[in-house]
C-alpha positions in Angstrom: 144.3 31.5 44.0 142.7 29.5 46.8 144.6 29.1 50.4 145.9 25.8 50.9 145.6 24.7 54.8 148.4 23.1 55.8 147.3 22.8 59.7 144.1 22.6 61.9 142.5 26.0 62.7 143.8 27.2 66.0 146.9 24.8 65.5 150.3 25.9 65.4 151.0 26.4 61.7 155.0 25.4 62.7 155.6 21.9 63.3 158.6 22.4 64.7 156.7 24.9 67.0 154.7 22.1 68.3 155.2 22.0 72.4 154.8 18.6 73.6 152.3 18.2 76.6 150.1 15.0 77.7 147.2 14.4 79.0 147.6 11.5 81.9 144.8 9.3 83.7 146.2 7.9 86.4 144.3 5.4 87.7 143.7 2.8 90.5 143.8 0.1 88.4 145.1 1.0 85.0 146.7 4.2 83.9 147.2 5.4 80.3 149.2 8.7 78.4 147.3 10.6 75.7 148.7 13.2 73.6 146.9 15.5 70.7 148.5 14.8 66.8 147.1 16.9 64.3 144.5 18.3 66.2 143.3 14.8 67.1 143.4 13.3 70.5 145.3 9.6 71.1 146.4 7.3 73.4 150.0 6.4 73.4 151.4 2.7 73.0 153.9 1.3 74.7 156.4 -1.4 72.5 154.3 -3.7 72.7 151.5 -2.2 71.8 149.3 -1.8 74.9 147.8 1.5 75.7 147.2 0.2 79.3 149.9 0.5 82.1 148.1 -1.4 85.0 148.7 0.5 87.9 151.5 -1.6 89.6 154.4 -1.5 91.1 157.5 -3.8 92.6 160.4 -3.3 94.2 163.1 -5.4 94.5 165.8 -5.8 96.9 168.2 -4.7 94.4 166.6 -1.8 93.8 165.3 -2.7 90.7 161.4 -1.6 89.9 158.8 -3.1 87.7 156.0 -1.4 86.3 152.9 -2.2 84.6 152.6 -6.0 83.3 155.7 -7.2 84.6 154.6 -6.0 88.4 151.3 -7.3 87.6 152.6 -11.0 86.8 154.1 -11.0 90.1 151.7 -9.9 92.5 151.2 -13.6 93.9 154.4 -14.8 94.1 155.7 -11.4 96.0 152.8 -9.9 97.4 154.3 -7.9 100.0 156.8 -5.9 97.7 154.4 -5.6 94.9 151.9 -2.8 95.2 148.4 -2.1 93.3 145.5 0.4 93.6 148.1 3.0 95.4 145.8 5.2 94.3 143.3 4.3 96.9 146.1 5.3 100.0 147.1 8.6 98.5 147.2 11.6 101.1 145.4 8.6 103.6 146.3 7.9 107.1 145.7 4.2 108.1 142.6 4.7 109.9 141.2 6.0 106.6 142.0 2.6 104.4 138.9 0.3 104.9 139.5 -3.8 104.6 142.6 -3.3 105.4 143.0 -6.9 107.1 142.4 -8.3 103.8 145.7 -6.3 101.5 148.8 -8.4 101.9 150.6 -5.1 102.2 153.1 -4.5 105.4 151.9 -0.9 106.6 153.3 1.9 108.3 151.5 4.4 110.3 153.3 7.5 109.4 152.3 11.1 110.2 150.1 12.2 107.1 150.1 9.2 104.9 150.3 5.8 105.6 154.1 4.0 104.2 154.6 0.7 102.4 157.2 -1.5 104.0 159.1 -3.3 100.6 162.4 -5.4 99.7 163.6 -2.0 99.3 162.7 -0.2 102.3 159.3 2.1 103.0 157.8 3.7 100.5 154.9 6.2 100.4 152.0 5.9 98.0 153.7 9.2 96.5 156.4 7.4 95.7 154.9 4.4 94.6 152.7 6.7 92.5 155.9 8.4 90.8 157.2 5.0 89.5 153.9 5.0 87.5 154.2 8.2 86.2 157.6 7.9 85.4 156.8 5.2 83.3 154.5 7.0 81.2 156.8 9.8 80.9 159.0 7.8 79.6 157.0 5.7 77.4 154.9 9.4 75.8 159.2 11.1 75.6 159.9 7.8 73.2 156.8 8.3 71.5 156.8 11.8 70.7 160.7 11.5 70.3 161.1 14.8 72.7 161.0 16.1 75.9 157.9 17.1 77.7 156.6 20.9 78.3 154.2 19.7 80.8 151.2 17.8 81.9 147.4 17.5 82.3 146.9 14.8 85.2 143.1 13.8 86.1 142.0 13.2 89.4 138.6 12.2 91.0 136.6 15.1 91.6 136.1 14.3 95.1 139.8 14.2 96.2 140.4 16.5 98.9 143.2 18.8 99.3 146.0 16.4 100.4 145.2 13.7 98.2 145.7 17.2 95.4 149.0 17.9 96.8 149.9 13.5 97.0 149.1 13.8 92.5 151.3 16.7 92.6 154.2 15.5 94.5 154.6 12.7 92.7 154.6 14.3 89.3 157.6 16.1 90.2 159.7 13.3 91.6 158.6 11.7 88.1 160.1 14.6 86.5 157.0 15.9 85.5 155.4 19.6 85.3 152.1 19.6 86.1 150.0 22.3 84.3 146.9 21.2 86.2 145.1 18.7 87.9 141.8 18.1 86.2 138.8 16.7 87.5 138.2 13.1 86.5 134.3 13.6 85.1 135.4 16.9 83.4 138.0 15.4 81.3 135.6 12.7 80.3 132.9 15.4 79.4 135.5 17.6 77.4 136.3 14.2 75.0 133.2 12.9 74.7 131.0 16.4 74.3 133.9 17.6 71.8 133.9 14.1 69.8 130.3 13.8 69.5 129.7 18.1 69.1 126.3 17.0 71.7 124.3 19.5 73.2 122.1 19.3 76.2 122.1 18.4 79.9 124.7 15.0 80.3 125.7 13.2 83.3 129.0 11.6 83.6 128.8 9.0 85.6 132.5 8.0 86.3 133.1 4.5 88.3 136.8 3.7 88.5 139.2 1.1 90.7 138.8 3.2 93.4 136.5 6.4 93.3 133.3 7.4 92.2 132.4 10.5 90.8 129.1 11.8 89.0 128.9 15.5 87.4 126.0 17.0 85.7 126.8 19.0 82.6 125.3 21.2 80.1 126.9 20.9 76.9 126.4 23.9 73.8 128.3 24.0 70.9 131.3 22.9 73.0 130.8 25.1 76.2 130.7 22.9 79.1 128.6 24.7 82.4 129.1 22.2 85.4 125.7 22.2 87.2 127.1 20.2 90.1 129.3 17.3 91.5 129.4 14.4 93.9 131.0 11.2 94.4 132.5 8.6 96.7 136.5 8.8 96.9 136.0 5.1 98.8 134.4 3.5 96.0 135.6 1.8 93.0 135.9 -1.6 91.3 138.0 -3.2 94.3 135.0 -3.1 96.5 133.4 -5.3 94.0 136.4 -7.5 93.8 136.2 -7.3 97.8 132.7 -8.7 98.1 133.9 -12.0 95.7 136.7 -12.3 98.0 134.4 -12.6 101.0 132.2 -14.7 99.2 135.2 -17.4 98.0 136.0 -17.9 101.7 132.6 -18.6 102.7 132.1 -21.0 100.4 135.9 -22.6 100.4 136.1 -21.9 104.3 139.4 -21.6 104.3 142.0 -21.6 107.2 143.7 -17.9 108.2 145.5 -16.7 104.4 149.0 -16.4 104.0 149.4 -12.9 102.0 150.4 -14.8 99.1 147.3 -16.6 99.2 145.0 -13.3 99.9 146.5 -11.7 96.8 146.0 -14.8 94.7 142.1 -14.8 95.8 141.7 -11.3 95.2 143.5 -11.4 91.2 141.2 -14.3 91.0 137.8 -12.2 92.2 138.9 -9.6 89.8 139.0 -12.4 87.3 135.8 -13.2 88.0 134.4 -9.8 88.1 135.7 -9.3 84.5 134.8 -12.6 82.9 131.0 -11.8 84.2 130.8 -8.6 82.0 130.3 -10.5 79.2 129.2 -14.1 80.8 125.7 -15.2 82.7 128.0 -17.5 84.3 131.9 -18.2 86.1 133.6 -21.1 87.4 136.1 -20.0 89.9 139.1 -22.1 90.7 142.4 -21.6 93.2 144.6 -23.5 94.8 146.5 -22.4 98.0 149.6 -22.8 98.8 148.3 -25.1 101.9 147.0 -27.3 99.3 143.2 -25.9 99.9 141.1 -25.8 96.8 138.1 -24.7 95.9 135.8 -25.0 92.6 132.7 -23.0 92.7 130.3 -21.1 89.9 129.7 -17.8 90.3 126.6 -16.7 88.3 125.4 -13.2 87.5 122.5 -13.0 89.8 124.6 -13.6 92.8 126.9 -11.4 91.6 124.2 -8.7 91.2 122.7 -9.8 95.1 125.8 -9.4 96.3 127.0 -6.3 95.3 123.7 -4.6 94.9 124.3 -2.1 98.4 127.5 -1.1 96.3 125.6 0.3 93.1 123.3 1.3 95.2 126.1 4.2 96.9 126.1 5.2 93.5 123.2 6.4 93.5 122.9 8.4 96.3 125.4 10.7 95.5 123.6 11.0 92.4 120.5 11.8 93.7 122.3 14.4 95.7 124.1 15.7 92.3 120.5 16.1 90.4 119.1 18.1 93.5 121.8 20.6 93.7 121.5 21.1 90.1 117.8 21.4 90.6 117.0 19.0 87.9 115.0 15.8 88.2 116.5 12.5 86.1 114.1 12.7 83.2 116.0 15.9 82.4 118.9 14.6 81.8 119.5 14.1 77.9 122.2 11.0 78.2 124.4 9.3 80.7 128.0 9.3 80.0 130.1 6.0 81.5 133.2 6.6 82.2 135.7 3.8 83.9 136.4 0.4 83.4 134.3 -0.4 86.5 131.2 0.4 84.1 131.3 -2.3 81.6 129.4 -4.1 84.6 126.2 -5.3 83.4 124.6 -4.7 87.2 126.0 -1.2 86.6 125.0 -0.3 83.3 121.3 -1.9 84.2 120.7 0.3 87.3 121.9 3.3 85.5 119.6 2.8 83.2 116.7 2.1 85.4 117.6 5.4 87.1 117.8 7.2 84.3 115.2 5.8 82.3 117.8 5.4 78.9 120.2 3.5 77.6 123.7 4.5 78.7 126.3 6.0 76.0 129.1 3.9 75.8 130.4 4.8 72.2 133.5 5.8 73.7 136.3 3.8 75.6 135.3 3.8 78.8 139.1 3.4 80.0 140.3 5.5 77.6 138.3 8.5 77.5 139.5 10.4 80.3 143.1 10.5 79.4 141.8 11.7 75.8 139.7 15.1 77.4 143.1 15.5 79.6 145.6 15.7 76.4 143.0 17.7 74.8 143.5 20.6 77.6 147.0 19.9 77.6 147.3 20.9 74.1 145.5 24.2 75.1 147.8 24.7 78.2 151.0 24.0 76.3 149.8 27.3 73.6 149.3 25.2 70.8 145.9 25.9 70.3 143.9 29.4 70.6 140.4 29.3 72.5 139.5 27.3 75.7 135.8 28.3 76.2 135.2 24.4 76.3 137.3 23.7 79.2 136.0 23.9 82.5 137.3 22.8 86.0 135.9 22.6 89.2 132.5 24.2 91.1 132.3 26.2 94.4 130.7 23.8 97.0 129.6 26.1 99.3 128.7 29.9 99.1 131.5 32.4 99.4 130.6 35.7 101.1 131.1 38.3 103.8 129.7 39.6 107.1 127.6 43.0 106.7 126.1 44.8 109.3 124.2 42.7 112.1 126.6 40.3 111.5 124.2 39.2 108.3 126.4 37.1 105.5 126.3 38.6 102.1 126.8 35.9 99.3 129.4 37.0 96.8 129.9 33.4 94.8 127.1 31.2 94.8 127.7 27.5 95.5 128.5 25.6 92.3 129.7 28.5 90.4 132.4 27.5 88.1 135.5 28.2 88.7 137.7 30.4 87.8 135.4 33.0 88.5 135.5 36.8 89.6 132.2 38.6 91.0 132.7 41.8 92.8 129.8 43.9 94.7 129.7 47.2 96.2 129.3 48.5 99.5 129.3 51.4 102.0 129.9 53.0 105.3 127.6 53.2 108.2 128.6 56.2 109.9 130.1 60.1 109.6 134.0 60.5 108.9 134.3 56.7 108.8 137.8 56.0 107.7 138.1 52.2 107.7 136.5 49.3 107.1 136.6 45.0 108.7 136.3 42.9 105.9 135.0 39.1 107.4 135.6 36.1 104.6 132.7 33.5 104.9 131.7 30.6 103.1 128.2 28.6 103.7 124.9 28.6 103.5 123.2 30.0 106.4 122.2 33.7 106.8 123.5 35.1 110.1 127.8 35.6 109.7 128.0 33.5 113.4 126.7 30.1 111.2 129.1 30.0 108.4 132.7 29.3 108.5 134.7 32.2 108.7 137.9 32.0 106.1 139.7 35.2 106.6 139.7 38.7 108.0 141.6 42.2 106.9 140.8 45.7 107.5 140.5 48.8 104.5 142.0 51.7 105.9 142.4 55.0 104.9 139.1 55.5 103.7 138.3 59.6 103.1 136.4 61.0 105.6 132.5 61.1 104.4 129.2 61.6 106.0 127.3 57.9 106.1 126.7 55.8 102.3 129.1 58.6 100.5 132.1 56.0 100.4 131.9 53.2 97.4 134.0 50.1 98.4 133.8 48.1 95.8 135.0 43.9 97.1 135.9 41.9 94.8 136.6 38.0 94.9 138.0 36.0 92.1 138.8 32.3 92.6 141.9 30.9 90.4 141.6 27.3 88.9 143.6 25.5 91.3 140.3 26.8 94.4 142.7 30.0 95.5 140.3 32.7 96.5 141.6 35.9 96.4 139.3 39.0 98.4 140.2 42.6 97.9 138.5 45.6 98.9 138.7 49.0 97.6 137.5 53.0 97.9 136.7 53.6 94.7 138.0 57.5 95.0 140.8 57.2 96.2 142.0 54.1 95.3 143.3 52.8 98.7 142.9 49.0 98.7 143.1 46.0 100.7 143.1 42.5 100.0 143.8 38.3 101.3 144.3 35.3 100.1 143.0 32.0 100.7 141.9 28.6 100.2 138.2 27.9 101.0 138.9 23.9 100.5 141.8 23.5 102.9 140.3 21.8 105.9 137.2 21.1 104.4 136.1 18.0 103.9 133.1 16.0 102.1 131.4 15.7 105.4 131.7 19.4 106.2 130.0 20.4 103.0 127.3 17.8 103.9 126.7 18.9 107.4 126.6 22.8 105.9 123.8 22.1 103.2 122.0 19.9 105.6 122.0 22.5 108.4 121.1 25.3 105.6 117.8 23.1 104.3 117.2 22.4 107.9 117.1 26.2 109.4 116.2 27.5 106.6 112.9 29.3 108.2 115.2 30.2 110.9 117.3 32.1 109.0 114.6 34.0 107.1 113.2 35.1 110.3 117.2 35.3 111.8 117.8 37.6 108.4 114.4 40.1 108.7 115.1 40.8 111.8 118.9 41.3 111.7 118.0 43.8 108.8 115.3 45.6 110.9 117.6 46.3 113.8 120.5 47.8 110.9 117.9 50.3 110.5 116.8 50.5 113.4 120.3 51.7 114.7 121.1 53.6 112.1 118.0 56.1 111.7 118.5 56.7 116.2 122.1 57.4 115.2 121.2 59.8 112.7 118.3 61.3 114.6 120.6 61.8 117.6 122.9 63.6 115.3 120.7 65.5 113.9 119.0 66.6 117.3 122.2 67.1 118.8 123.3 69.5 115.6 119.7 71.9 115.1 117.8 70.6 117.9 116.7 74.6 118.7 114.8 74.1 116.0 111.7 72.0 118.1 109.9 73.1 120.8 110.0 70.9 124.0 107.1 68.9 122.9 108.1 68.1 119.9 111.7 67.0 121.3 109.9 65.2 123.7 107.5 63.2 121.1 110.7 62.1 119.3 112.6 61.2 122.3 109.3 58.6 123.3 109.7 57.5 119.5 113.6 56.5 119.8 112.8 55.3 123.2 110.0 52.7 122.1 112.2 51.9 119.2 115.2 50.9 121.4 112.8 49.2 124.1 111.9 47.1 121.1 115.7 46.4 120.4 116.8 45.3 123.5 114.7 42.1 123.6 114.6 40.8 120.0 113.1 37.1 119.6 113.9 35.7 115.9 111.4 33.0 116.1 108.4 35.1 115.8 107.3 38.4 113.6 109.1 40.4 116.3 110.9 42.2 113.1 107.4 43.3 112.0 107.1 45.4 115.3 110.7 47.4 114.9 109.6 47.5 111.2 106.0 49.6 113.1 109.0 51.4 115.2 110.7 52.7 112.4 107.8 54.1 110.5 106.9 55.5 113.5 110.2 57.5 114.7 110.1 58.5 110.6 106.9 59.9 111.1 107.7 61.6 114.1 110.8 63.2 112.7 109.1 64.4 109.4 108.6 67.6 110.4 111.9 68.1 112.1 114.0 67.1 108.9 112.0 69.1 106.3 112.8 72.3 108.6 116.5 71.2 108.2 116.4 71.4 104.9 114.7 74.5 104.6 117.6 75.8 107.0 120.1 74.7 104.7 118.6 75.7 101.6 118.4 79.2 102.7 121.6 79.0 104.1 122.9 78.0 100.6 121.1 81.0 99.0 122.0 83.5 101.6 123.7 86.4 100.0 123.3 85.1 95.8 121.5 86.6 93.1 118.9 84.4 92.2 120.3 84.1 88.7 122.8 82.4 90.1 121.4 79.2 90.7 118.9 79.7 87.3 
């Protein structure tokens, strides 16, 4: 008798076991829910039969709040209470929000984030953001007729840390549990890789309302290795809808705006913006509420002049993305576009110039972020077995730790996938050391003084050993959320030490610039800086030893042969105490070395001829047979 399958393979065979979790896209200018039925990733509804929620809020004095298409509808009448593209002022101060003379909004400069004066009293983006979110909770609850386990919400892969925690917050005042925030391009590469079973190196190229991201993939048999990321998190769509504006009140020249009237030129920019996708041509209209008019055409090609320096920012950090990956564009197998701001001929046509191919656009650009975040929600939620083909985020910069000469030993390499665990070993420099200083870096450079020191902790209790006996092995795992954990620990007798931090916090997309640049720029430097840091190590350490030795079974030389090591250790610590690391000047301690080794060659094979017959002294020679 043959087995009937009655569910997908690595699907819950229950129904009833079923946990529900969503994927959730939440957007700058649209957001949408997605959910996985019958092993097949969808986008949710609402009543009326959209899959979009545009990303907009208003309050009203009452208290009342409109989401979505009703908010939308409003935005000239009540432009001050009704508020769009929040994303764009999430974990944002107000020096951080650029054109902000043209958003009718009344803001607040608040410690940490910027507030939103409404009908209904200040609100923070994290608020505004929850009203969004706790629409699509409510409209995915309806659909799935049950309540949430949890959530998958994407967001750009160039938001920083407090922008992370903004997403966060405002899940939970939506009532929402957030399994994990997932990278924007990721989700994108996980629908359309798993959809179309590609293989090969992809870039997802991911222009949205308000951020830009680009990741370079390599897809196998649904594996997904992230070869590196970049972006803009201050560019989107609403720049383009920006640079329309400017150009309706050049050619209108109108008087100073009411905010009713700068909201009703900006819908009717994005208008525009949308109606060129699919013509050569627009006639834009308006009337104020001064009684101003204007009529004007808009055509494609001053479109594309105008807003050519914005796809043009695209491509730098895209550039940047291919370097770090260390592949050049023709190696790239096909472009994925993901966002709604890449249905824009202009955009499509320099991507493919860059590129040299035609774009891949089988998939909904709006849609198929939220469809790779409900696919790893199902996963999260233990309704399915196996997530090899999820991946997260990438290490920006190295993660390491100080050894001796105050070198830096990289531990993680820089756009290592995470999570990730690497561990190395290491060992003591002297006799009877019993602890050990553990220094946390992270960077490029080779000397410990040009990275950026994390963390510190100490390893005590080490057993007493002569020098390189002990075996400390450190090990440093990174979590998926970017927590790096560091522990160290004597592998005899098991006495450990360990910290925990977060290499991102404080760091921003600047930092990591300034950190690879200085690291290409010095790099001669630091190969020179590194030789001869590792000369003088060795350099230390065999006069430490000799001294030892000397001072243990130094009646074992003669005065002139005391004396002809004592000019070697000498010359080698003349040659110490004036290092220069911008010439071969390691060569000459290297010559030092060799030297004191040569002159002590003699002295340490009569050691060990001491200690050999010491050993035997008294034993039957079939003892040791």
């Amino acid at each position: 008798m043959a087995l009937l399958q009655i569910a997908e393979p690595g699907m819950s065979t229950a129904p009833h076991q079923h946990r529900l979790a969503v994927g959730i896209d939440l957007g700058t200018t649209n957001s949408l829910v997605s959910t996985v039925r019958s092993g097949l990733a969808v986008v949710l509804d609402d009543e009326a039969g959209y899959s979009l929620l545009p990303s907009v809020v208003r309050y009203h004095a009452t208290g009342q709040v409109d989401v979505g298409y009703a908010a939308k509808s409003a935005q000239n009448s009540d432009p001050h209470n009704t508020i769009a593209s929040v994303k764009r002022f999430m974990g944002r101060g107000i020096a951080d929000i650029e054109d902000i003379a043209s958003l009718p909004y009344r803001f607040v400069d608040a410690p940490g984030m910027v507030q939103l004066k409404t009908a209904a009293g200040v609100k923070s983006p994290v608020e505004v953001s929850a009203e969004i979110l706790k629409a699509l909770r409510q409209r995915a609850e309806a659909a799935l007729d049950g309540e949430l386990v949890g959530a998958v919400i994407t967001v750009p892969a160039y938001f920083d840390d407090a922008q992370r925690q903004a997403t966060k917050d405002a899940a939970q005042l939506a009532g929402l549990n957030v399994l994990r925030l997932l990278n924007e391009p990721t989700a994108a590469a996980i629908a359309y890789g798993l959809d179309n079973a590609s293989e090969g190196v992809y870039a997802v190229y991911d222009l949205g309302g308000g951020t830009f991201d680009i990741s370079i993939l390599r897809l196998s048999k649904g594996v997904f290795e992230v070869l590196a990321t970049n972006g803009d998190s201050a560019l989107g769509g609403d720049d383009f809808d920006q640079r329309i504006f400017c150009w309706m009140l050049e050619q209108a020249r109108f008087e100073p705006l009411s905010a009713g009237d700068m909201r009703l030129l900006l819908t009717k920019a994005r208008d525009a913006k949308e109606a060129l996708t699919e013509h050569t041509e627009v006639r834009v209209t308006a009337v104020l509420s001064t009684g101003e008019m204007m009529d004007a055409t808009l055509t494609q090609a001053t479109f594309n002049a105008m807003t050519a320096g914005l796809v043009s920012k695209t491509l730098a950090p895209t550039r940047k993305a291919l370097r770090d990956a260390g592949l050049a564009a023709n190696d790239v197998k096909g472009v994925v576009m993901v966002g709604g701001s890449t249905r824009m001929p202009c955009v499509r046509q320099a991507v493919a110039d860059f590129f040299r191919q035609t774009p891949l656009t089988n998939l909904d650009p709006d849609k198929v972020v939220a469809l790779g975040a409900a696919m790893q929600a199902d996963v999260l939620a233990g309704n399915r077995t196996g997530d090899d083909w999820l991946l997260l985020d990438v290490i920006p910069l190295s993660l390491g730790l100080e050894t001796m000469g105050g070198l830096t030993e990289k531990v993680i390499p820089r756009n290592t996938t995470i999570p990730t665990a690497r561990a190395q070993e290491f060992t003591t420099f002297k006799d009877g050391q019993t602890a050990m200083s553990v220094h946390v870096l992270q960077g490029e450079r080779e000397l410990a003084s040009d990275c950026r020191s994390l963390a510190r902790f100490e390893l005590r209790g080490i057993p007493p050993m002569v020098a390189g006996a002990a075996r400390i092995r450190v090990t440093f795992q990174v979590d998926a959320d970017g927590l790096l954990s560091v522990s160290a620990r004597e592998q005899s007798s098991g006495v450990e030490a360990s910290v925990q931090v977060k290499p991102s916090y404080g760091l921003g997309d600047e930092d990591i610039t300034r950190m690879l640049k200085d690291a290409f720029t010095h790099a001669k430097d630091d190969m020179y800086a590194r030789a001869l840091n590792e000369q003088i190590v060795d350099a230390q350490s065999l006069i430490a030893a000799t001294r030892a030795a000397m001072a243990e079974d130094g009646a074992l030389l003669d005065a002139a042969e005391s004396a002809a090591i004592e000019a070697g250790i000498g010359a080698l610590e003349s040659l110490l105490s004036s290092p220069d690391a911008k010439s071969d000047h390691h060569l000459a301690i290297k010559r030092g070395i060799e030297a004191l080794n040569t002159a002590t060659t003699e002295f340490a094979q009569r050691r060990m001829d001491r200690n050999v017959r010491r050993a035997m002294a008294g034993q039957k020679l079939e003892t040791f047979g």
